[in-house]
Structures are given as structure tokens and as C-alpha cells.
N, C-alpha and C positions, 0 to 999 in steps of 0.2 A: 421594557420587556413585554412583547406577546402575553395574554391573558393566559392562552392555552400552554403557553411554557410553566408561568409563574406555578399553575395547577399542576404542573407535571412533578416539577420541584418538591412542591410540599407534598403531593401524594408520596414519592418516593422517599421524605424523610421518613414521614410516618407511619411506613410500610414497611421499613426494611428490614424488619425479621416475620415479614406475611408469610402465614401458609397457605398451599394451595386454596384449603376451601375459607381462605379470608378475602376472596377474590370474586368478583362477579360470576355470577353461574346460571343469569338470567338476563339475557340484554336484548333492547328493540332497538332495533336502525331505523335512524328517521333520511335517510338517503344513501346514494349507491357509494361513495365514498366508503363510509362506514362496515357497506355492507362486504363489501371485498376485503376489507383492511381485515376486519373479523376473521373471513374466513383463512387468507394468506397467512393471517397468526395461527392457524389451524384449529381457533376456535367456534368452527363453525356449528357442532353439536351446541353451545351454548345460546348463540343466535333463537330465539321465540320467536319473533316477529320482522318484519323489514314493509319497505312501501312497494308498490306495485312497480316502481323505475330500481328497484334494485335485481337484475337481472343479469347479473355476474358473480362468482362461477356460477353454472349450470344450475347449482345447488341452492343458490338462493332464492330461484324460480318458486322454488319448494315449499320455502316458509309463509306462516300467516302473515295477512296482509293485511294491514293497518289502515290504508288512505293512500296517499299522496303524500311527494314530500310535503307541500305547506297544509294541504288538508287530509287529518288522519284522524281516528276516532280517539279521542283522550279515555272516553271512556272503557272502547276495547282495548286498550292500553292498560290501564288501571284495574281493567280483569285479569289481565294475566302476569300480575305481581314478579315485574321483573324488577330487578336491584342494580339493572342500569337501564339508561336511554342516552341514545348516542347523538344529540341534534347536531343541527346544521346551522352556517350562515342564515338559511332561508326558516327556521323555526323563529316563529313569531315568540317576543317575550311571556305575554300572556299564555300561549299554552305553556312555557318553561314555567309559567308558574302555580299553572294547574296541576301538574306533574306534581312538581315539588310539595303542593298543598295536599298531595296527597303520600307523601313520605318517600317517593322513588326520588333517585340520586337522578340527576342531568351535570351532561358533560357537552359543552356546548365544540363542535368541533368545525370551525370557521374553512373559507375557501380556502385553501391556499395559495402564497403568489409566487411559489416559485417551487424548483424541485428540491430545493433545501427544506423549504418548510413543509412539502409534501415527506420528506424524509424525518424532520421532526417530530411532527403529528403521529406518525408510524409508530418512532420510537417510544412517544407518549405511550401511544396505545397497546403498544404491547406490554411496558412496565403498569398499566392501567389492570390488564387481563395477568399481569406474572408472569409474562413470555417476552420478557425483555432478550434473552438472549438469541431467539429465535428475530427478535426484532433486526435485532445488528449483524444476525449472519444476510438476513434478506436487503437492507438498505447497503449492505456492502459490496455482495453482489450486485444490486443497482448502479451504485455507483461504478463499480468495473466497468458495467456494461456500457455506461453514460461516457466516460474514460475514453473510452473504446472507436465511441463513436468521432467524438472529438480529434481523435488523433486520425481517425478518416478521414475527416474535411479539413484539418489544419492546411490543407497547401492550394485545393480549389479555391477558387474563385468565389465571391460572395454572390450570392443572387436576391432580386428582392422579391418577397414573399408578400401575399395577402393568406393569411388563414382566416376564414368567414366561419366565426359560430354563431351565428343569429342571422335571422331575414326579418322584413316587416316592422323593424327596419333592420336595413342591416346592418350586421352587429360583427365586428373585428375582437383578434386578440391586440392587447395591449399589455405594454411595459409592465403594469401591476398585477398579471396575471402567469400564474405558471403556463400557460399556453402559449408566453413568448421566449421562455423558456427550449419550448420545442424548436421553434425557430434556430434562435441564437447559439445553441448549443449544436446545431445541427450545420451550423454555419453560413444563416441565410440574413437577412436582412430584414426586417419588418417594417414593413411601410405604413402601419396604425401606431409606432412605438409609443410617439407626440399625445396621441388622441389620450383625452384623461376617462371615459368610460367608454369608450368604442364605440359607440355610434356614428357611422359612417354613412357614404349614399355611389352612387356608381360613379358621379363625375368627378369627386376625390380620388377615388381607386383610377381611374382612367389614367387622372394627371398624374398620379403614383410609377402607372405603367411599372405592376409588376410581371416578374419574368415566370411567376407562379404561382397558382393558386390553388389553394389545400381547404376543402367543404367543409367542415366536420359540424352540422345543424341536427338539433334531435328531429325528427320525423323522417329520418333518410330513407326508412323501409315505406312510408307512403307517395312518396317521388318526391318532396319536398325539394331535395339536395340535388335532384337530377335536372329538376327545371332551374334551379341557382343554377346547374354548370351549363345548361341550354343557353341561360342568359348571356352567361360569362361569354358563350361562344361565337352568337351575334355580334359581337364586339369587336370586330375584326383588328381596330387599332392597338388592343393591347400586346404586348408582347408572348405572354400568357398563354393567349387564345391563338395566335399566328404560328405559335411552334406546338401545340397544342400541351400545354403542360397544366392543364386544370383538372384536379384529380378531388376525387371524394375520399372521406376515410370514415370509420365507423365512431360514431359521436360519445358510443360509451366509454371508448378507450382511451379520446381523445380529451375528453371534459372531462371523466373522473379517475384519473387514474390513484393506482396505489404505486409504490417504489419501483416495484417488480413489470407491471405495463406501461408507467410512464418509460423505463430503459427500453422496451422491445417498441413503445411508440415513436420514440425518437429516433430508431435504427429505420425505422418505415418512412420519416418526414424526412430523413436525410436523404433516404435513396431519391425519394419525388423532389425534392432540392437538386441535385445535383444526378445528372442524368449519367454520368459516369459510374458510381456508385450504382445505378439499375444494371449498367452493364456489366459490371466484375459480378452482379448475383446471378445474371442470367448463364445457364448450362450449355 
């Protein structure tokens, strides 16, 4: 059993006649995950703090800003006497333990591998905050939406896909990751499934000859992701680049999503899959 389920478990036994203010009413996000999840439960007034990459919704822009996810100030953290902290995969144990050494709760809240477990974690979270039932109207809706999608690509053709979320080297989604998720649900293939941490290089991807390629690298607002797709273009042999199907998308929607824009991301990697789908959206 997941760490992050087992916690979920025993919170809910020993909670289950909380009242409101026996509930967090002071929490820092230690990444963008977190930071949405928060506010999508609607408790985004409660939110103190977040990291500088927490920039979804709008409203998060707003809050105090802590660090980085791996580097954030424990001690501004520790000033403002919150009674959660929401870490990450990427929080080092030592600072979990500085925290804790200083009496705030930590709730570690791992990557997800898949949209099941991003739907998990959700529902964690909002039986965490007392907004369980707001949790299961929102993952439900998700899931329609995800439903929905599914039943659009059931009869196309499968296409094979490279989604690039890293360069330097470059870096593939892979099977352990919800980000192949988007793929497969979308009805595409993924030509990194194999690879066991995504590390990849261009003469893999060549011999792959995928029929598409989806950017999604954090720096895309510095051209980062424009020179990957200049690259990809040079490359005349791929399938890819010859029908030109190499497309960028925005990196926060597509690495951190919550229930609610993992569905509306998947209805976007479908459409870029499957070029028929672009056409029944065009007016």
C-alpha cells in the first residue's frame, strides 16, 4: 500500500467526527502540485505561503514566497506558524525533519504515476483539509471528462508519440509516469514506454520515428522549447517533422496537474495526436 494512501486511511479514521476548525487553517506549499490542489478544494484563503514555481491559479502568484521547491527558507517557514506543510517528491528528508523538529505536521505528497493516483492524492487531500466531498464532485467530473476523451479516439488509428519533458539531456515521458498517461488515454503510442527513467538522446527518437512530437520543458517562456522544436525540424527523416506535427504545450499543465487540468490536458494531447480531432474542433 502507497505511504501516502496508508496516511490517508488512518487520518480518516481518526477524524471522523472533525470539526471544521479541527482542520488545517494554516498551510505552506512546497510545489505547484500542492499549490492548485489547495486552491481547486477552494481552500485557497487558507494557503500562507507557496514557492516561486507555484503559479497557478492566478491567485497563487499572490502568496508568500518561500524559496524554491528544493531550496526554501525553513526558517521563514517556521515564522509563520503554519499547522501544515505540504512537501513534495523533491523535499529533501532533512529539511522534513527540521520542520517536524520544530512541531509543524508534514504531509509528504509524492509525484504521481498515473491519473489514478493523481485522483487519489486529490481525494487525500481534500479529506486532509474536510472537503472530502468537494474532492469527489471534482475527481468525478475528471474522470467524465477523461471518459469522454477515450471514447473519441477508441476507433482512430494509434499514432506514435514522443512527449519531451526535459533537454540536456533529453528527457521522455515514460511508463512510470502520469505523463504517459496522457498519451495512452489519448490513444497514441509512446515510444519511451521501455525506457526505465527517460533518458533519452535524438538517435533513439529517430529510430522511434515518431509521427508526433508534444514539447512540454519548463523554460518554454525563455525559447527553451522553441529551439527543441527548431531541432526536431531539422530532422527531416522523422515522420513528425515531414508532416509537421511537433507541437509545444505549456509545461505547468502538463507536469503538474490536478484532476480537473490533467482532463482538459488530455482533450489538448488528443486533439495534437490525432489530426482529425483538430478538425471537428475547428469552426
Amino acid at each position: 500500500m502507497p505511504k501516502y494512501l496508508f496516511l490517508y486511511l488512518l487520518f480518516f479514521c481518526l477524524n471522523s467526527t472533525a470539526s471544521a476548525s479541527d482542520y488545517p487553517q494554516r498551510i505552506v506549499s512546497l510545489g505547484p502540485i500542492n499549490t492548485e490542489n489547495v486552491f481547486l478544494l477552494g481552500a485557497g484563503d487558507k494557503l500562507v505561503a507557496n514557492t516561486h514555481y507555484c503559479v497557478r491559479p492566478e491567485a497563487a502568484k499572490t502568496k508568500e514566497k518561500i524559496g524554491s521547491v528544493m531550496q526554501f527558507s525553513i526558517e521563514k517557514i517556521i515564522g509563520m506558524h503554519p499547522d501544515l506543510v505540504l512537501a513534495t517528491g523533491l523535499t529533501r528528508p532533512q529539511q522534513v525533519k527540521q520542520l517536524q523538529a520544530a512541531g509543524i505536521k508534514v504531509i509528504h505528497v509524492t509525484q504521481p504515476r498515473s491519473f489514478e493516483e493523481i485522483c487519489t492524492q486529490f481525494l487525500f487531500l481534500g479529506e486532509l483539509l474536510g472537503l472530502e466531498e468537494r474532492a469527489q464532485k471534482i475527481i468525478a467530473e475528471a474522470k467524465e471528462q477523461v471518459a469522454a476523451v477515450q471514447k473519441q479516439v477508441t476507433d482512430l488509428p494509434k499514432r506514435k508519440v514522443f512527449l519531451q519533458v526535459g533537454t540536456q539531456p533529453l528527457f521522455a515521458s515514460v511508463s512510470s509516469s502520469f505523463t504517459n498517461d496522457f498519451i495512452v488515454l489519448a490513444g497514441g503510442l509512446n515510444i519511451a514506454a521501455k525506457l526505465e527513467r527517460g533518458t533519452t538522446n535524438y538517435e533513439q527518437v529517430i529510430t522511434e520515428n515518431p509521427d508526433v512530437i508534444i514539447i512540454a520543458i519548463m523554460g518554454s517562456e525563455s525559447g527553451i522549447a522553441s529551439a527543441e522544436q527548431q531541432k526536431w525540424l531539422n530532422i527531416p527523416v522523422i515522420n513528425a517533422t515531414r508532416h509537421k506535427q511537433i507541437f509545444i504545450i505549456d509545461p505547468d499543465i502538463a507536469c503538474s496537474p490536478s484532476p480537473a487540468t490533467f482532463a482538459s490536458t488530455l482533450a489538448l494531447v488528443a486533439s495534437l495526436i490525432h489530426p482529425k480531432l483538430r478538425a471537428q474542433a475547428q469552426p
